[in-house]
C-alpha positions as a printed NumPy array, in Angstrom:
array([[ -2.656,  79.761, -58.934],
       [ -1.768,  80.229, -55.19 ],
       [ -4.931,  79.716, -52.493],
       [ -6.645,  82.312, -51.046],
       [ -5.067,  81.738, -47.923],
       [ -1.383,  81.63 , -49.478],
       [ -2.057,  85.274, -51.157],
       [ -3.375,  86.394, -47.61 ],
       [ -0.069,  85.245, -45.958],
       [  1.688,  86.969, -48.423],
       [ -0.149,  90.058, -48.249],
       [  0.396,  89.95 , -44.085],
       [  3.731,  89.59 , -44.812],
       [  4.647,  92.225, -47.316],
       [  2.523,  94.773, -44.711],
       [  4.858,  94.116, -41.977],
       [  7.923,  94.75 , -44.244],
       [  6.241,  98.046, -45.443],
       [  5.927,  98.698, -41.414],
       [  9.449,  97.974, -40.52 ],
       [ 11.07 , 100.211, -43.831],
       [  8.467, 103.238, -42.952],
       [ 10.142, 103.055, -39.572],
       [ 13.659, 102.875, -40.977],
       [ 12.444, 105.892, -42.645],
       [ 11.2  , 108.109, -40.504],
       [ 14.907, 107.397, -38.365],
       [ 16.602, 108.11 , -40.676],
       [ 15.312, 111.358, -41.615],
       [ 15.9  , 112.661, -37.842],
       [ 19.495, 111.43 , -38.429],
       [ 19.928, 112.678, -41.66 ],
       [ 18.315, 116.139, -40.721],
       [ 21.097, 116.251, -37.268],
       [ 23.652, 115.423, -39.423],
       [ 23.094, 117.925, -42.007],
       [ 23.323, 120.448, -38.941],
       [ 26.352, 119.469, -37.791],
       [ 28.025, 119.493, -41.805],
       [ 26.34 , 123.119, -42.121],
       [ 27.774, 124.129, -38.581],
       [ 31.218, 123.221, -38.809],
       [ 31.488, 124.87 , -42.248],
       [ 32.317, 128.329, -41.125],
       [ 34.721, 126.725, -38.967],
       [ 36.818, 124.897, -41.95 ],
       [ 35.772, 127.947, -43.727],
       [ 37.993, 130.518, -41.71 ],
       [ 40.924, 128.286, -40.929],
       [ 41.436, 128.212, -45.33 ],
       [ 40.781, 131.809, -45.282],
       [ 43.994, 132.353, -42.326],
       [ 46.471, 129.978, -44.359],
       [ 45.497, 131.538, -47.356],
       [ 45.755, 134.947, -45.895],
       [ 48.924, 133.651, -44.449],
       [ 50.273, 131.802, -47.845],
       [ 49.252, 134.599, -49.642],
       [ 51.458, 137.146, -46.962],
       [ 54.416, 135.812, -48.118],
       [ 54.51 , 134.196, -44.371],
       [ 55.792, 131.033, -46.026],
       [ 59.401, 130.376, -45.641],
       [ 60.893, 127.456, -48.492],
       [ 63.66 , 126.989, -46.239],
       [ 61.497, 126.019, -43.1  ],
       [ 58.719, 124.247, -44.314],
       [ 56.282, 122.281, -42.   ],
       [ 56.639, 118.633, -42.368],
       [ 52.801, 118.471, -44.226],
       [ 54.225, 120.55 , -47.11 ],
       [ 57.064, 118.673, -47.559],
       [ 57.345, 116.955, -50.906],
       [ 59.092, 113.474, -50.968],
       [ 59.229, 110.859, -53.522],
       [ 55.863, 108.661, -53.859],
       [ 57.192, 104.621, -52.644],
       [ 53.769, 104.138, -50.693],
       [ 50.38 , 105.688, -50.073],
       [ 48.015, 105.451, -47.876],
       [ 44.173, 105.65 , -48.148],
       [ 41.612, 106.67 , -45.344],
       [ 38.335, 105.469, -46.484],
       [ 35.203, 106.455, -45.263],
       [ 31.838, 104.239, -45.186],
       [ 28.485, 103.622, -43.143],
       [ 28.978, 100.505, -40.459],
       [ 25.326,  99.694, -41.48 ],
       [ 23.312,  98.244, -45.423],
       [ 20.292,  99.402, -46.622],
       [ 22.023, 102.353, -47.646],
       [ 20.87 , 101.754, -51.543],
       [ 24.223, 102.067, -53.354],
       [ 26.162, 104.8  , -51.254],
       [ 28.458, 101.775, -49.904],
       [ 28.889, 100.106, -53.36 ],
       [ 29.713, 103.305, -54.885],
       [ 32.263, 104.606, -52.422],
       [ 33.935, 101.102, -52.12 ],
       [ 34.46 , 101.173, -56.236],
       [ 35.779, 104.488, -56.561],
       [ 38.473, 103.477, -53.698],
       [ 39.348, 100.386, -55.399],
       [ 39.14 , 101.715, -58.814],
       [ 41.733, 104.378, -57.368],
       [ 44.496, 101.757, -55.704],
       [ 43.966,  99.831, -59.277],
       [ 45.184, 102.97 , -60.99 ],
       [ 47.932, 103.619, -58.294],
       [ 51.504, 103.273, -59.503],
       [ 52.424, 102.971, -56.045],
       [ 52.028, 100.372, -53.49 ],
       [ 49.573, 101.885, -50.887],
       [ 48.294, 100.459, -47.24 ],
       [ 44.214, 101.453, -45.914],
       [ 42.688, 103.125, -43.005],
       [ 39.635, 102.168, -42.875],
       [ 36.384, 103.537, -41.367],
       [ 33.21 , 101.76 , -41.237],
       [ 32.382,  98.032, -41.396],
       [ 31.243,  98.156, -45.372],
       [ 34.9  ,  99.739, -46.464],
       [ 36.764,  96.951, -43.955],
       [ 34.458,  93.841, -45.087],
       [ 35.129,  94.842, -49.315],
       [ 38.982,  95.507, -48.489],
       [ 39.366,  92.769, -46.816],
       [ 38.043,  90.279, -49.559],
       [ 40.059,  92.4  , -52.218],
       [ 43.077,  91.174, -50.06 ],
       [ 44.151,  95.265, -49.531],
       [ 46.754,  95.754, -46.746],
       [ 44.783,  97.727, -43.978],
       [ 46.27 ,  99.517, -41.304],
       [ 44.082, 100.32 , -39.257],
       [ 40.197,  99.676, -38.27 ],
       [ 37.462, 102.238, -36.933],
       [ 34.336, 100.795, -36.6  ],
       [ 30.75 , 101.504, -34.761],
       [ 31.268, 105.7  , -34.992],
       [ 28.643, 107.585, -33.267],
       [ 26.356, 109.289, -35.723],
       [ 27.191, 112.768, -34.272],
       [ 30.79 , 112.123, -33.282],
       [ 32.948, 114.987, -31.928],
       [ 36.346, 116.22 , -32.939],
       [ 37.6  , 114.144, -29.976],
       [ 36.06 , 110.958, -31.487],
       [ 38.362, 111.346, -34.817],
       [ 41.449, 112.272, -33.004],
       [ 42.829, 108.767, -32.943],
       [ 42.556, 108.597, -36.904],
       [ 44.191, 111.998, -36.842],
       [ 47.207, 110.496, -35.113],
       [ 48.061, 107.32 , -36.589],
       [ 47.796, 109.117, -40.141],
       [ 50.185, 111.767, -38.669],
       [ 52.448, 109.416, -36.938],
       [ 52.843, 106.843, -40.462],
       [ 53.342, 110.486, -42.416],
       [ 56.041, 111.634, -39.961],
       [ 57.284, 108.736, -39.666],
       [ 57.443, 108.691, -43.6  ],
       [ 55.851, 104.77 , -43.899],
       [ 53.901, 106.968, -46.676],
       [ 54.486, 109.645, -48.341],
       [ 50.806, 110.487, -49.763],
       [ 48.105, 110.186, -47.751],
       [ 44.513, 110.465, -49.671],
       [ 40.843, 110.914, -48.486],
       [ 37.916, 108.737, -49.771],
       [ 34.984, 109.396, -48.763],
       [ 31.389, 110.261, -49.842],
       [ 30.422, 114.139, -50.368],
       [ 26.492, 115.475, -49.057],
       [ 25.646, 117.377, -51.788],
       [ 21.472, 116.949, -51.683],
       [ 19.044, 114.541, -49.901],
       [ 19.116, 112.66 , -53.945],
       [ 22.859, 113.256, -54.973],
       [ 25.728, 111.992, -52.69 ],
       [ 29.073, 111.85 , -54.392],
       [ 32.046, 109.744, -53.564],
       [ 35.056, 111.884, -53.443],
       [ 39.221, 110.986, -53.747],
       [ 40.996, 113.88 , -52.327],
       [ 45.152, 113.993, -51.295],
       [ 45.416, 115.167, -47.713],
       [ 48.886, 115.025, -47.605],
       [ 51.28 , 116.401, -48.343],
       [ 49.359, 119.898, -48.226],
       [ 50.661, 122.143, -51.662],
       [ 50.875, 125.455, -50.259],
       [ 49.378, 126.766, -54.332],
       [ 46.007, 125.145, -53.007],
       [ 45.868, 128.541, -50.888],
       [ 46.414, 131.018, -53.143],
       [ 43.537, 132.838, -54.79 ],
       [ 42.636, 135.825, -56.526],
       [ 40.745, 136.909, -54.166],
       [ 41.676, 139.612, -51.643],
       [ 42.214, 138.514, -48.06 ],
       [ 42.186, 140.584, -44.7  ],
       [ 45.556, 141.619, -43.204],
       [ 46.432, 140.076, -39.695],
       [ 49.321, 140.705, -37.163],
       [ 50.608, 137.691, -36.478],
       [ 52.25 , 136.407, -33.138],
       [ 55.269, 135.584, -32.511],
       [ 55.593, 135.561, -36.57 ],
       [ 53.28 , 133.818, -39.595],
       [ 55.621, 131.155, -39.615],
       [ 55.094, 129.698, -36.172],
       [ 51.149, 130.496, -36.965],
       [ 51.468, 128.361, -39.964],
       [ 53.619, 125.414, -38.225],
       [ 50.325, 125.481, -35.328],
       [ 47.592, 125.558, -37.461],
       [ 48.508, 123.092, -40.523],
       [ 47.277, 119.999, -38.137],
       [ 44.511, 121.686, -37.143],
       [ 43.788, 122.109, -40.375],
       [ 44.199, 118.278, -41.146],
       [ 41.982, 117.151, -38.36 ],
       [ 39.153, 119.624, -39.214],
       [ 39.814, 117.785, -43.105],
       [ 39.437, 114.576, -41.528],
       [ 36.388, 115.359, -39.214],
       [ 34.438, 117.289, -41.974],
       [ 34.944, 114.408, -44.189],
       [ 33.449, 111.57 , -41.56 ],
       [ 30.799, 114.467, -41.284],
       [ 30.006, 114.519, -44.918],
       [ 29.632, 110.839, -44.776],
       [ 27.225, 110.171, -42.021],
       [ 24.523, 112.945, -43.718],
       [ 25.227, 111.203, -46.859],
       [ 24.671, 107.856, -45.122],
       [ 21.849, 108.677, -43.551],
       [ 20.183, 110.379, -46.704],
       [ 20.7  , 107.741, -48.88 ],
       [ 19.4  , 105.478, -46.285],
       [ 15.993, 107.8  , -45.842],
       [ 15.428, 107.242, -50.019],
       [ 16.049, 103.848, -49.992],
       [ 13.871, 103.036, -47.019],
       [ 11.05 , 105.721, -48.531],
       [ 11.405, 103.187, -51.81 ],
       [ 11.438, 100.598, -50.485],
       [  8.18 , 100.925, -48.666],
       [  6.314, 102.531, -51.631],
       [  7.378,  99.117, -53.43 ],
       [  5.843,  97.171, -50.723],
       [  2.567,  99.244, -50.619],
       [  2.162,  98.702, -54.299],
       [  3.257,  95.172, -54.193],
       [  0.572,  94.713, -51.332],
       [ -2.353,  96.557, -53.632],
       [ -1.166,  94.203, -56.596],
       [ -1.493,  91.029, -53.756],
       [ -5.115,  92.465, -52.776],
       [ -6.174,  92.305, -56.591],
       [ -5.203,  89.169, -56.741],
       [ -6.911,  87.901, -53.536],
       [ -9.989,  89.105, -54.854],
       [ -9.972,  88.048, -58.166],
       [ -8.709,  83.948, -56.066],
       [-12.066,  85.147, -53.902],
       [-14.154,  85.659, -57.257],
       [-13.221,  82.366, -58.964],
       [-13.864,  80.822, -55.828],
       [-17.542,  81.921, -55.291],
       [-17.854,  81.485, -59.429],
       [-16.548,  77.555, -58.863],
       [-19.013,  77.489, -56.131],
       [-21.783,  78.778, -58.402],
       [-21.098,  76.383, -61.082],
       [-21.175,  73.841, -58.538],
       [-25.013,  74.718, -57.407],
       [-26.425,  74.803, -60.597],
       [-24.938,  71.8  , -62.325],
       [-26.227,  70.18 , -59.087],
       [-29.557,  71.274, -59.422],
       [-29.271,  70.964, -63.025],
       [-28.287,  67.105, -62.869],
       [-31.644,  67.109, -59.941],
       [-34.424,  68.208, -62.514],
       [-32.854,  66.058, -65.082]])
């Protein structure tokens, strides 16, 4: 059985870890709670540039013979994969997760694909699967701008132009609640123009010079606000599953600490009984 002064070491010790995850904690909840702002504020952005390409999809403003290069259908002979992952652990299993899903995917991929990658946990596991990466984005501010994501924007423009792929997906990890983050596999290019069209009704515009030139202009808008919404979605998920990992964690320490203080006192008790037992043999073996 450990010494009194071993269990009081470890007791010390566990309360400083408790300490240092409450911390972590209590940061990341003031990250996670900005970064859910910023996912809920660029919504009604991403929200009204689908409801324009609809509205101009739906139009008939979409001429087969002059398509922009995003809808452009080729034949599949490589693909390329932006992932999406925190730079940072003690995340609980948001990296794990979004890492198998990604490799899972290229597994299943009849085609040979190449990575963009974003964030040190998706560069570190590709790199030991032996993947062919691209590209590397690492150390992302936790509230980046569009500006920030432009440069991942361009390189996945310039390889699709450029056809070095002809499928480009998105992997990343969706914020649905503070509990539930979900990692999503989503094609980004090319766009299908059927993606658009709904059911429901949408408003009529007058377009300038004509919806075909409006469409050409706002398809790579539309892929960069894809893009930055996505990186978005990832950082509050991050930071979430960081906040419930942390908040375990330092419940788990609290209790382990309680079940260390039983234990000191019960060391403490058969100390002062082995003490006892001591005194009275001793006087015992006097009077005899």
């Amino acid at each position: 059985m450990p010494s009194v002064r071993q269990i009081r070491g470890r007791i010390r010790s566990v309360k400083n870890t408790a300490r240092v995850t409450g911390a972590m904690q209590m940061v990341a909840a003031s990250k996670m709670r900005r970064a859910q702002e910023r996912v809920t504020g660029s919504r009604p952005y991403a929200e009204k540039l689908y409801e324009v390409l609809a509205g101009l999809v739906s139009s008939g403003g979409l001429d087969p013979d002059n398509l922009h290069p995003f809808m452009v259908k080729r034949p599949v002979n490589k693909v390329l994969v932006v992932q999406i992952s925190p730079d940072r652990g003690l995340a609980g299993g948001l990296p794990g997760n979004i890492n198998r899903a990604t490799g899972n995917f290229l597994l299943q991929s009849p085609s040979p694909s190449t990575l963009i990658t974003v964030g040190k946990k998706a560069r570190d596991f590709m790199t030991r699967a032996g993947r062919d990466i691209r590209a590397v984005f690492t150390d992302l501010s936790d509230r980046p701008s569009l500006v920030d994501v432009m440069p991942i924007v361009h390189i996945i423009q310039e390889m699709y132009l450029n056809q070095e792929v002809d499928e480009v997906y998105l992997a990343y990890t969706k914020y649905v609640n503070i509990l539930l983050q979900e990692p999503i596999i989503t094609q980004l290019l090319p766009i299908d123009p059927s993606e658009f069209v709904t059911d429901q009704k949408h408003l009529e515009y007058l377009y300038e010079p004509d919806p075909t030139t409006v469409l050409q202009t706002l398809l790579p808008r539309f892929l960069e606000i894809q893009v930055y919404q996505s990186i978005l979605e990832s950082i509050a998920s991050e930071q979430s599953s960081r906040m419930v990992a942390m908040r375990n964690a330092t419940e788990n320490a609290n209790e382990m600490a309680d079940g260390l203080t039983l234990e000191l006192n019960k060391a403490r008790q058969d100390a002062i009984t082995a003490e006892l037992l001591d005194l009275v043999g001793g006087v015992a073996a006097l009077e005899g």
